[in-house]
N, C-alpha and C positions, 0 to 999 in steps of 0.2 A: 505978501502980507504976512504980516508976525499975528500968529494967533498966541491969543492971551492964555494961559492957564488961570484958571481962578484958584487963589489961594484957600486951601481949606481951612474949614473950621478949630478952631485951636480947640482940642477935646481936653475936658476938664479930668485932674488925676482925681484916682479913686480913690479917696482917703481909708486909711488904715481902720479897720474894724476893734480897736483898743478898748479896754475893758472901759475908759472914763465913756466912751462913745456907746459903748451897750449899755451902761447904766442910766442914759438919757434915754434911750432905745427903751428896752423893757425893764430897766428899775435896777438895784443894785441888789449885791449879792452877799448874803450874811452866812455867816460860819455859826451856826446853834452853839456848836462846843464851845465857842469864844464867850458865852452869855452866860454858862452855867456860877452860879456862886458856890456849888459843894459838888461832895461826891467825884469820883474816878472816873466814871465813865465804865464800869464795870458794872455784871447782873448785881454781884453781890454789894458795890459802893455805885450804883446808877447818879450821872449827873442830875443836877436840881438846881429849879432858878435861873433858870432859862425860858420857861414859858410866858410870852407877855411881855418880856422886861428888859428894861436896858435897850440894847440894840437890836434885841430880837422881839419888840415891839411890833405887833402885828401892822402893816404897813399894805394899802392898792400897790400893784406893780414891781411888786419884791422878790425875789427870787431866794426861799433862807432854804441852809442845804445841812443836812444834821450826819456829819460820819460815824461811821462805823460805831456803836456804841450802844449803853445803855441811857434813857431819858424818862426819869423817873417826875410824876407831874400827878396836881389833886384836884384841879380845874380844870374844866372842857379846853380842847384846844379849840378855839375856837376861830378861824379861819375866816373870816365876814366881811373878807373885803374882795374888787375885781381886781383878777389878774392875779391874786397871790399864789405864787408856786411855792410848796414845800416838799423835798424831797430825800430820800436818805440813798444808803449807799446798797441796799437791797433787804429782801428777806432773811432775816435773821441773822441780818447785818446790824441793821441799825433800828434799836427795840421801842418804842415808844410805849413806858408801861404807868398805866393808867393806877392809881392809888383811892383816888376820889367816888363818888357817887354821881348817878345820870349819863348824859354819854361823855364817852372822852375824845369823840372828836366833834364838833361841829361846822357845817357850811350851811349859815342861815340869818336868812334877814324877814323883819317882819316890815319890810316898806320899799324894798326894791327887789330885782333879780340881779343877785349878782352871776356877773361875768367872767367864764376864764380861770375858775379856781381849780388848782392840779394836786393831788396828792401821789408822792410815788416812790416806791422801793423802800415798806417801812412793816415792820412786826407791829401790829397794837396789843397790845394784853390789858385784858380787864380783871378783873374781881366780882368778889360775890355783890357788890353795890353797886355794881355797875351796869345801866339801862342798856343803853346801843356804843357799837364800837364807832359808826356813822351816822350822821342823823342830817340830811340834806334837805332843806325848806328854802324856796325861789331860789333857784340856781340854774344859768343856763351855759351849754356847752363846757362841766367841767371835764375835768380827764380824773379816772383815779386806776390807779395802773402798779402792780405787783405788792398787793397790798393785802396781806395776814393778818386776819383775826384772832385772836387765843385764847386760850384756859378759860373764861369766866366772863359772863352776858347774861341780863336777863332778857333780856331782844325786845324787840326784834337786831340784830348784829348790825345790818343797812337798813335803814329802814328812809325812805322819799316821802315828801311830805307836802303839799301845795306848791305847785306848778317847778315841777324836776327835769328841763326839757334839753335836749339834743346831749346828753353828756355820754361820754366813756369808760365804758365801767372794764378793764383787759387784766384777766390774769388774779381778779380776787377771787379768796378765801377764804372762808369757814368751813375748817378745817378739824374733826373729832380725829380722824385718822393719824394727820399729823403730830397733835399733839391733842388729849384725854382731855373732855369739859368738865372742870369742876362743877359748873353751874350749867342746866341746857337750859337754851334760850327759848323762849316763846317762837322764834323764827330766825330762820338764818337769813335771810332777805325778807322784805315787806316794801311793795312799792305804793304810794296813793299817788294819785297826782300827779304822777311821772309817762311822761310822751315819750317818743320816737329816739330812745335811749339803746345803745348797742353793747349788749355783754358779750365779752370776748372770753370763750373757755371758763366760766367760774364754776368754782369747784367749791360745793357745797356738800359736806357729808357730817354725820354724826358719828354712830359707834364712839362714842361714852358719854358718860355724862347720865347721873338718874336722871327720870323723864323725859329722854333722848326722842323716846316712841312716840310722846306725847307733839314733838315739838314738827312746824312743817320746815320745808328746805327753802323752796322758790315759793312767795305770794305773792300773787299780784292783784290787788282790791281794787277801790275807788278810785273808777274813771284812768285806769292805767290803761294805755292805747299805742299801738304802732310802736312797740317796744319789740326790739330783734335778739334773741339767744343764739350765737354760734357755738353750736360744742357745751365741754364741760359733764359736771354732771350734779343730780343732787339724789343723796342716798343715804343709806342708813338713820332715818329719821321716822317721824309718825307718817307723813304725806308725803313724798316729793315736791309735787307741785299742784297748788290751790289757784286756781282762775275764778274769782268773785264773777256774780253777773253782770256787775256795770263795767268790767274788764274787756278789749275786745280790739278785733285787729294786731292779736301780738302774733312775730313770730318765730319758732322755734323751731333751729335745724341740727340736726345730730347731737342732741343731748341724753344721755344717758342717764335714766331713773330704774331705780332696785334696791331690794334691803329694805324697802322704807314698811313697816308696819302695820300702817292703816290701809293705804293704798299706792300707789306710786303717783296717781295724779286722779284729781277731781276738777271739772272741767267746767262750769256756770256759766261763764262767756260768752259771748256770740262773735265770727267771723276770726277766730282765731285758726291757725294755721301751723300745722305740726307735719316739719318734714324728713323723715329718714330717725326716728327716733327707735332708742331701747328701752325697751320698757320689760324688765327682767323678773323674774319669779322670788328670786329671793328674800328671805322674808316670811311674815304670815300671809301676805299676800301682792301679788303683783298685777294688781286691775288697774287698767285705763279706764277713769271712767266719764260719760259724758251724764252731767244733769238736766233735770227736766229745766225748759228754758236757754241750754245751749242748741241756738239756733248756729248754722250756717260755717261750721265747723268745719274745716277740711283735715284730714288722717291721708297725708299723700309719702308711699315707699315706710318703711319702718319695719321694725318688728317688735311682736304686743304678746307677752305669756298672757296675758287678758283682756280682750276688749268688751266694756260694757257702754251700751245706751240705755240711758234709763228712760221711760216714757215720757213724753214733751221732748226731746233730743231731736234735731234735724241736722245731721250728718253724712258729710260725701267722703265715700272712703277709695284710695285707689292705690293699686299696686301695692300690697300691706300684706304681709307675712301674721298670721298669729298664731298661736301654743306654737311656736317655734321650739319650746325648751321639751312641749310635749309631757306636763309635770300631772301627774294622775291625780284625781280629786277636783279639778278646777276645771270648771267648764272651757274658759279658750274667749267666747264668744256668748255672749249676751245681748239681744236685741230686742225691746221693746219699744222700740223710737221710731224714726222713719229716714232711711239712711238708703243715701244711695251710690253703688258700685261704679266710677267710669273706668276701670281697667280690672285685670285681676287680682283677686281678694281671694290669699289662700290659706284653708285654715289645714294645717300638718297635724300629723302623729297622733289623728284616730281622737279625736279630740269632740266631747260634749257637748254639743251645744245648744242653747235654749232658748224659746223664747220669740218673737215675731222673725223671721227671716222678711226683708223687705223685698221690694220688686226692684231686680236690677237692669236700669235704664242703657246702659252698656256695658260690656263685658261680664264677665265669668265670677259667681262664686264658688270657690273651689275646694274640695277636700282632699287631702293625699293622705298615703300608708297607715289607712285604719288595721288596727289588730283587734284581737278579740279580748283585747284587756283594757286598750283605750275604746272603748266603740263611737263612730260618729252618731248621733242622736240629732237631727232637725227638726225641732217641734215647733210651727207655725200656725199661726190663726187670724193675724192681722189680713187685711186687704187693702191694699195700695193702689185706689185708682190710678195715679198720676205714672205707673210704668207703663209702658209698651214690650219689651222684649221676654218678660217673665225670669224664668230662674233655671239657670243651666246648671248643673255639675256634671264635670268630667276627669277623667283622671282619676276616678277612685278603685281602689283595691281594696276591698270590704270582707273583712271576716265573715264566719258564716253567721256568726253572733252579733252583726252589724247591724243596725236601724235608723232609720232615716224618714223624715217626712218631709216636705214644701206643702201647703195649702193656701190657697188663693179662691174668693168666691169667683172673680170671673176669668181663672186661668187652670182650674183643675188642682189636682192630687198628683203626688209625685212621691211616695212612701214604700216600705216596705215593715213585715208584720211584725210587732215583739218578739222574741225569742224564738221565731222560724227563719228561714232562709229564703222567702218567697221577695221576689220584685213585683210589686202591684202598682197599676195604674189605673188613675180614678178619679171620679170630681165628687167632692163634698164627704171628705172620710170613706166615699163606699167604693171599694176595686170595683174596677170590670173587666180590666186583664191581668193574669200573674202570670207567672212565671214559678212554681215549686221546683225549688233546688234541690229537694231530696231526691223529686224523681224525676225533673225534667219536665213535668208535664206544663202545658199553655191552657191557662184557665183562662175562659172570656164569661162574662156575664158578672152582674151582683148576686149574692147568695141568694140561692132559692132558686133561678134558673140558669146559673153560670151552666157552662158546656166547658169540660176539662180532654185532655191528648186526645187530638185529631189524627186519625193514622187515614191513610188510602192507599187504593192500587188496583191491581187489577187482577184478573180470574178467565180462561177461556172456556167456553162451554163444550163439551162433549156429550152427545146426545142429548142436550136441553138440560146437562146437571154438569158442576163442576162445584170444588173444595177448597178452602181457603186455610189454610194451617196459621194460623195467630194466637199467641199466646197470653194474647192482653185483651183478647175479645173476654165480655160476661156475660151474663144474665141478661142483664139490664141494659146492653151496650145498644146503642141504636146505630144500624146499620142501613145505609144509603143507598140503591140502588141503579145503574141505567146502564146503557146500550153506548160503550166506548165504540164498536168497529160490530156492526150488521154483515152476519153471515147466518149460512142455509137460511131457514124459515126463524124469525126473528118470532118473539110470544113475550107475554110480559113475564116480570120476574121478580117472586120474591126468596126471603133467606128462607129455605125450609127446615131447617136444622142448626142447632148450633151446641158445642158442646165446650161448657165456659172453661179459661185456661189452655184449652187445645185449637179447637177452626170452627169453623162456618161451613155451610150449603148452600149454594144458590141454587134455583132450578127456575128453569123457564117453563112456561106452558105447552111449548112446544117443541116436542122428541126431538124436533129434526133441525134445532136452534143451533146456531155452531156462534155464536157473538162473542165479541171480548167485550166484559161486563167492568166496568169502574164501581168502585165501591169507596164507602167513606164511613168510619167507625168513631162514633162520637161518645163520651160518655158524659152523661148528666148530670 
């Protein structure tokens, strides 16, 4: 029997992907240079009459592409439809320079969200009229990608505006370093509004511009949430970075703030999340700081020349480096809040610090290589029911000029005295054991009937007397007596003699007492 093969399927060809074929696809493809009515294309003759007009008519689904050049324009460009990509040939390739007043780019509608809108590989330069270099109002999933700010903004530069959600922000810049602000902005980013948006490396710096100091780098205000920072940095400015209170769930991994003025970061938030950050000294000042009202805050790996909580603050700190730079004058650490440790927390280089020490629920707070120029200072008064394991420090090397306190009402004292060298240990301010490093001696008791250097040993009698040579016996020393090892006729015994600075006498009552006597030398 003849088996049949069944005839397969006729596969249909794959037609050719031609440009008539992508223009049905995602829209067609305009040359900006081809629109311009004047100008060279040059900084000094910038094209013009190109924006808006003719074939570069803002159009949904277009794809207009601007080379190499300059585009000189007095009107917002204004981008307001889905799916419009505009793109040039790179940074400081292809200039888009702003002449007009308000912002010079827009993406915004007041009746939809649009969808899909791409800006990318373009210089914007502004002037001293000019508001925001971006200004995004309902806009979802745009991309805006290698994209330079310049010269002149009164800001905020980006600034997000009613509901800004899923877009891509890779590779932009506000930029003093690159090139000098004639005008500083109000802010170099300003988010409202804006959700689970992902910056990639944005480099936000100042250094120039009068009222540079004044101005912040990164804000994030009204209801900004579940917004991600990779990298980057913002610096040289008045703030680095501002987190409003209704701000929360954003998060920020290896970003880099310093230089900035006022602070490097102020924190209002709640359940924001900062991981592996620099937060550097330079500047007048470089404090982290958390505000009263930032709840729930995580500080996880990083390193902080400052970390401050201000009171109202509930923060978990873990694995965090601070005074890493070790910079004199600046405490390191400030704690008034209620923060708690789950791994090690270690503050370097003999560093100040002030202010509530909280109870840590796991792991170590730590201090390394205090000198006697930085001193560590612990000064604590808060109590923190809610720990269990109290507050360890190890690993210190403490100058003799070093001071230190933890206090806790129900975990005791862990201090040592101003300007002496003693280790004391004690609940509620008052020692009741040290440690005197001048002379070694072990003080127990609170003042008034502490007992300081416990010495003992032993003495054998010879005919019911025997001498004890010590040089640290006094007056005053109280001297302990008993019967270590009974021999001849045992009699009781006290010190009969003592001559301060040199020894002792014991003598028994009994001539014919031969015992080895224990003794024990207490001073009061």
């Amino acid at each position: 029997m003849k088996i049949r093969r069944a005839t397969p399927a006729t596969r249909p060809h794959r037609t050719a992907f031609t440009d008539a074929t992508k223009e049905k696809v995602v829209g067609k493809r305009v040359l900006v240079s081809d629109c311009a009515t004047g100008g060279t294309g040059t900084e000094a003759d910038p094209w013009t009459g190109w924006n808006n007009a003719g074939k570069c008519t803002w159009a949904a689904r277009t794809h207009y592409h601007a080379p190499a050049g300059w585009y000189a324009y007095s009107s917002a460009l204004a981008l307001g439809f889905h799916h419009l990509h505009f793109t040039g040939d790179g940074e400081g390739v292809t200039v888009l320079k702003f002449t007009g007043a308000g912002p010079a780019v827009t993406v915004a509608s007041n009746t939809e969200e649009l969808i899909g809108v791409r800006l990318e590989n373009f210089d914007v330069v502004g002037n001293a009229a000019a508001t925001n270099g971006l200004f995004i109002k309902r806009n979802m999933h745009g991309i805006w990608r290698n994209v330079r700010f310049r010269l002149a903004f009164q800001g905020p530069v980006i600034e997000t505006n009613t509901l800004v959600v899923l877009g891509v922000f890779d590779n932009v810049k506000v930029s003093g370093n690159e090139e000098f602000f004639t005008t500083a902005p109000s802010a170099h980013v300003k988010l409202v509004d804006c959700y689970a948006t992902t910056w990639i490396n944005p480099i936000l710096e100042g250094n120039g511009g009068t009222g540079m100091d004044a101005t912040t780098g990164l804000w994030l205000s009204t209801n900004s949430a579940n917004n991600v920072f990779v990298g980057g940095t913002s610096e040289g400015v008045g703030r680095g970075l501002l987190i409003d209170a209704t701000a929360y769930n954003n998060i920020f991994t290896g970003m880099d703030l310093e230089a900035n003025q006022i602070e490097n970061a102020l924190v209002s938030g709640k359940f924001n999340a900062f991981y592996d950050l620099v937060s550097a000294t330079a500047g007048n000042s470089g404090v982290f700081r958390f505000g009263a009202g930032a709840e729930g805050n995580r500080v996880i790996g990083g390193r902080y020349a400052w970390l401050t909580m201000n009171a109202g603050s509930i923060t978990q700190i873990a694995a965090a480096i601070i005074n890493y730079q070790g910079t004199a004058g600046q405490p390191g650490y400030t704690d008034n809040g209620d923060t708690t440790f789950d791994d090690d927390v270690i503050v370097e280089n003999g560093v100040n610090v002030y202010g509530s020490i909280p109870n840590s629920r796991r792991g170590d707070f730590r201090v390394l290589r205090s000198d006697a120029t930085n001193r560590a200072q612990f000064v604590a008064s808060n109590a923190h029911a809610s720990g269990t394991s109290g507050f360890a420090l190890r690993n210190a090397a403490f100058a003799e000029t070093a001071k230190w306190t933890y206090s806790n009402a129900t975990q005791g004292t862990f201090f040592g005295t101003s300007g002496a060298t003693n280790l004391d240990l004690g609940a509620n301010g008052t020692p009741y054991m040290s440690i005197v490093g001048s002379s070694g001696k072990l003080v127990f008791g609170p003042s008034g009937t502490q007992t300081t250097r416990i010495k003992h040993g032993t003495c054998t009698l010879v005919a019911g007397v025997c001498t004890v040579s010590d040089a640290s016996v006094t007056a005053s020393s109280r001297i302990l007596l008993t019967s270590q090892l009974d021999g001849g006729t045992p009699g009781w015994l006290r010190v009969s003699a003592r001559s301060a600075g040199v020894s002792f006498s014991v003598t028994s009552s009994s001539a014919a007492d031969t015992s080895t006597v224990a003794y024990s030398i207490v001073e009061p």
